[in-house]
C-alpha positions in Angstrom: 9.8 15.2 -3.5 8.0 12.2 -4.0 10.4 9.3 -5.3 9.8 7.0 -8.1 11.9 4.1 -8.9 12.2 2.7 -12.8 12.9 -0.8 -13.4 13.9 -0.7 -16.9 14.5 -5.0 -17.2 15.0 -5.0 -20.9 15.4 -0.8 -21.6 12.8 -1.0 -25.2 9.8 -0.7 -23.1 9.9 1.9 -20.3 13.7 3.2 -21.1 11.7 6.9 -22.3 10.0 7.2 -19.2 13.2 8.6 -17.1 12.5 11.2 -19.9 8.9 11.7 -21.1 7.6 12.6 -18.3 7.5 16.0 -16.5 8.2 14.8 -13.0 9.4 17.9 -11.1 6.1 19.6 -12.1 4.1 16.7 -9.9 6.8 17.2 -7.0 7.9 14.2 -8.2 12.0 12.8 -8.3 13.5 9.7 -10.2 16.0 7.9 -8.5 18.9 6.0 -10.3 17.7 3.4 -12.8 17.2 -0.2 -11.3 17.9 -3.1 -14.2 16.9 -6.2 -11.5 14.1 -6.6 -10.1 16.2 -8.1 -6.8 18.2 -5.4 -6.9 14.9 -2.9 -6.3 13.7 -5.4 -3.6 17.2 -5.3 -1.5 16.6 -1.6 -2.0 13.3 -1.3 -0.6 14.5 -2.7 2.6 16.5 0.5 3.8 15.1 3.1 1.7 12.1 4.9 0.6 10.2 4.6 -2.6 6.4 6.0 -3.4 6.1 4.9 -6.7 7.4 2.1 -9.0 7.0 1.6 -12.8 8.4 -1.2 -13.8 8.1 -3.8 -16.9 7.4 -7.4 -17.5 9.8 -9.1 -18.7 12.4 -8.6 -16.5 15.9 -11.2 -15.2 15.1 -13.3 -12.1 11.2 -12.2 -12.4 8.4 -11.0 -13.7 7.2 -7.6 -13.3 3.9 -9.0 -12.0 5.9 -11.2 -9.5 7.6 -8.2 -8.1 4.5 -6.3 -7.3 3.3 -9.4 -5.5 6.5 -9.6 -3.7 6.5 -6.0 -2.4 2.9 -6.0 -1.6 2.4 -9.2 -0.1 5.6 -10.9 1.0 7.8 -7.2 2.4 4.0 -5.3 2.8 4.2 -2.2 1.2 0.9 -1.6 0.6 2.4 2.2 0.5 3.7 1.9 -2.5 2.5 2.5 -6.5 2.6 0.5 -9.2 2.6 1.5 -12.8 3.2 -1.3 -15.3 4.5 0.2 -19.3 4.4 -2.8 -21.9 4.3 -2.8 -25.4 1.6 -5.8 -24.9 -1.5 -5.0 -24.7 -2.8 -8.1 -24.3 -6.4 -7.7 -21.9 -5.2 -10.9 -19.8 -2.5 -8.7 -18.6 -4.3 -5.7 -18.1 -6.7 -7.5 -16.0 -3.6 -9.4 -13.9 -2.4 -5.7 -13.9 -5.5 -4.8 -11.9 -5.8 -7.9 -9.8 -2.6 -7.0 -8.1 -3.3 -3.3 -7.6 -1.1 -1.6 -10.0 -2.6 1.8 -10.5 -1.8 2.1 -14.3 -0.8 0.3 -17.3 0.4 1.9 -19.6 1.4 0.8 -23.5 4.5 1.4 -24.8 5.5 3.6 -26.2 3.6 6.2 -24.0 2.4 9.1 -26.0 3.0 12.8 -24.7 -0.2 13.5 -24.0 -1.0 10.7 -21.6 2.0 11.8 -19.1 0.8 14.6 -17.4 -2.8 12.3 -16.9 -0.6 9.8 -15.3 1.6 11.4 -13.2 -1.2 13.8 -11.7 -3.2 10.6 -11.0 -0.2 9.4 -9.2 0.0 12.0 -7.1 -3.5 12.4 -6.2 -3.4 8.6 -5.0 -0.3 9.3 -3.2 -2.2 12.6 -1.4 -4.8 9.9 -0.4 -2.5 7.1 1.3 -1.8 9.7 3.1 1.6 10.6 1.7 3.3 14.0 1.4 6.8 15.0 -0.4 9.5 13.6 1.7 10.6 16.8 2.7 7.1 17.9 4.1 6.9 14.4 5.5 9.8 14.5 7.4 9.1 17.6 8.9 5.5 16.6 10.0 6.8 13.5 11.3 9.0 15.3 13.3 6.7 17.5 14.6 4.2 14.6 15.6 7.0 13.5 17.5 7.6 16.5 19.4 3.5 16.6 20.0 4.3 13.0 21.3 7.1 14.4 24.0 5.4 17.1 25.2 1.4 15.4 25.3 2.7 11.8 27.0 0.3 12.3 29.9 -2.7 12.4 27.5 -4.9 9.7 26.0 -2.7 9.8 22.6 -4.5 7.2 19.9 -2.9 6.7 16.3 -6.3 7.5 14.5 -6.3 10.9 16.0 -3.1 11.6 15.8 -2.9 11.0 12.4 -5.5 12.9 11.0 -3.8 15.9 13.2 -1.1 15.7 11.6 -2.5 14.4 7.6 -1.3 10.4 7.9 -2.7 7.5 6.9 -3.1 5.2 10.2 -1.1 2.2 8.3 1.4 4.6 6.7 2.4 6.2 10.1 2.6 2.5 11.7 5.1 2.1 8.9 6.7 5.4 9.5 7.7 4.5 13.6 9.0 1.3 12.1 11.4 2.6 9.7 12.5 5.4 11.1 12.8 4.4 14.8 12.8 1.0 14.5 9.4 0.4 16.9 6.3 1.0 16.8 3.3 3.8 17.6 2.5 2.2 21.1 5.9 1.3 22.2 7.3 4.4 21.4 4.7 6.8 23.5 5.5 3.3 26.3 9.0 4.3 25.9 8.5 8.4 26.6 6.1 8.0 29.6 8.5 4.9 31.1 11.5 7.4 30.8 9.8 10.1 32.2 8.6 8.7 35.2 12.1 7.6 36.3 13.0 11.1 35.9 10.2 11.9 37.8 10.8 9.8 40.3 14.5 11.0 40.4 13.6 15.0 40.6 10.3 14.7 43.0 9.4 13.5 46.0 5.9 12.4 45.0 4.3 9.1 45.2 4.1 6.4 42.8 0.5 7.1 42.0 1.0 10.8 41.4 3.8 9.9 38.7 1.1 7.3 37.4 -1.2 10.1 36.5 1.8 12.9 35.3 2.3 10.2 32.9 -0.4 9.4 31.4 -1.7 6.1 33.6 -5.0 6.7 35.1 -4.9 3.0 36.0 -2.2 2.8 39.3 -1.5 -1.1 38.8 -1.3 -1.2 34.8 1.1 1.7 35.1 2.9 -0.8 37.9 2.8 -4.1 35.8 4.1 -1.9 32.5 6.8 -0.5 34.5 8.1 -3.2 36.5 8.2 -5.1 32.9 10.1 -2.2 31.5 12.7 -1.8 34.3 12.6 -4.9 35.7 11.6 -3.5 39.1 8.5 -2.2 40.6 8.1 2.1 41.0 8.2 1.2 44.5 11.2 0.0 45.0 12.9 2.3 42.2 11.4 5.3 44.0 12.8 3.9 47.1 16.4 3.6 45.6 16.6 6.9 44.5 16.1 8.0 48.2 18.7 5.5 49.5 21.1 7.2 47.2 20.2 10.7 48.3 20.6 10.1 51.6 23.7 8.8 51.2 
């Protein structure tokens, strides 16, 4: 399900929205109600949101400030931004706009207009590359084990995410918040690993393992090592048969 977070600052404005709308029908969840805008930004930074409606007039900050802060300040560029008011006042429709919110809607939001909204929303979210957390989960986890098992090939994030239906910048942001590193250090991380075990199971030479894992060039696969470990694949490789012959 996709999830959609409600700041509801003063309640008259967007308080029917929790209700109005047909969410389960767009694959579509809403989490608990936020009231403060800090609140939803202390949230954001250990949990998953796709879609945001929020107010204006809100305690500590505006509901334009907010977008701002999310976009610019923590990033997320990955998230959606519907603004409800019971102004209609252009000069906010055009800040609206200006700061990427996706819809802005008047309050109170007639019937009618909810299913154009929420299928908008999704067909956005469809383009940033994001599926229902449950798919997305599982095709992260798949790209994962493509990852594991395809170290030794020329891997690149643009190609791996259209195999496996990511946005480029949404799958950076995907290594960082689930596993806390990134696209390049993570694949860095499976070939390093694997070469040590390599060099533990086989007696083959250092530029043999440079190729198994994925290093057609013998010295960057020795720099990126030795950085790694902190010693060279010589002298590792040379370890590990000091401690079998002993």
């Amino acid at each position: 399900m996709y999830r959609v977070a409600v700041l509801e600052g003063d309640g008259l404005e967007i308080k029917s929205v929790e209700t109005g709308f047909n969410w389960a029908k767009y694959g579509m969840e809403v989490l608990d109600g936020f009231d403060d805008p800090k609140e939803m930004l202390s949230y954001l930074k250990t949990n998953d949101v796709d879609v945001i409606f929020t107010g204006i007039d809100m305690p500590n900050m505006t509901g334009f400030e907010l977008i701002e802060e999310i976009k610019t300040k923590m990033g997320r560029d990955d998230i959606l931004f519907v603004i409800v008011s019971g102004n209609d006042d252009y000069e906010y429709m055009r800040k609206a706009i200006r700061l990427g919110a996706v819809d802005y809607l008047k309050a109170p939001v007639k019937n009618e207009k909810t299913d154009e909204v929420l299928a908008g929303l999704a067909s956005a979210l469809k383009k940033l590359g994001k599926a229902p957390k449950r798919v997305e989960g599982r095709d992260f986890e798949s790209l994962i084990g493509y990852i594991n098992e395809n170290y030794s090939k020329n891997l690149h994030l643009e190609d791996l995410s259209r195999k496996f239906y990511f946005n480029p910048n949404y799958l950076c942001m995907l290594f960082r918040r689930r596993l806390d590193t990134t696209f390049s250090e993570y694949i860095k991380s499976v070939r390093m690993n694997r070469a040590k075990e390599l060099f533990e199971s086989r007696n083959i030479t250092v530029s043999e393992v440079s190729g198994l894992v994925g290093y057609r060039d013998y010295s960057y696969f020795h720099k990126t090592f030795s950085a790694y470990f902190g010693i060279t694949p010589a002298q590792y490789k040379k370890s590990v048969a000091k401690k079998s012959e002993n």
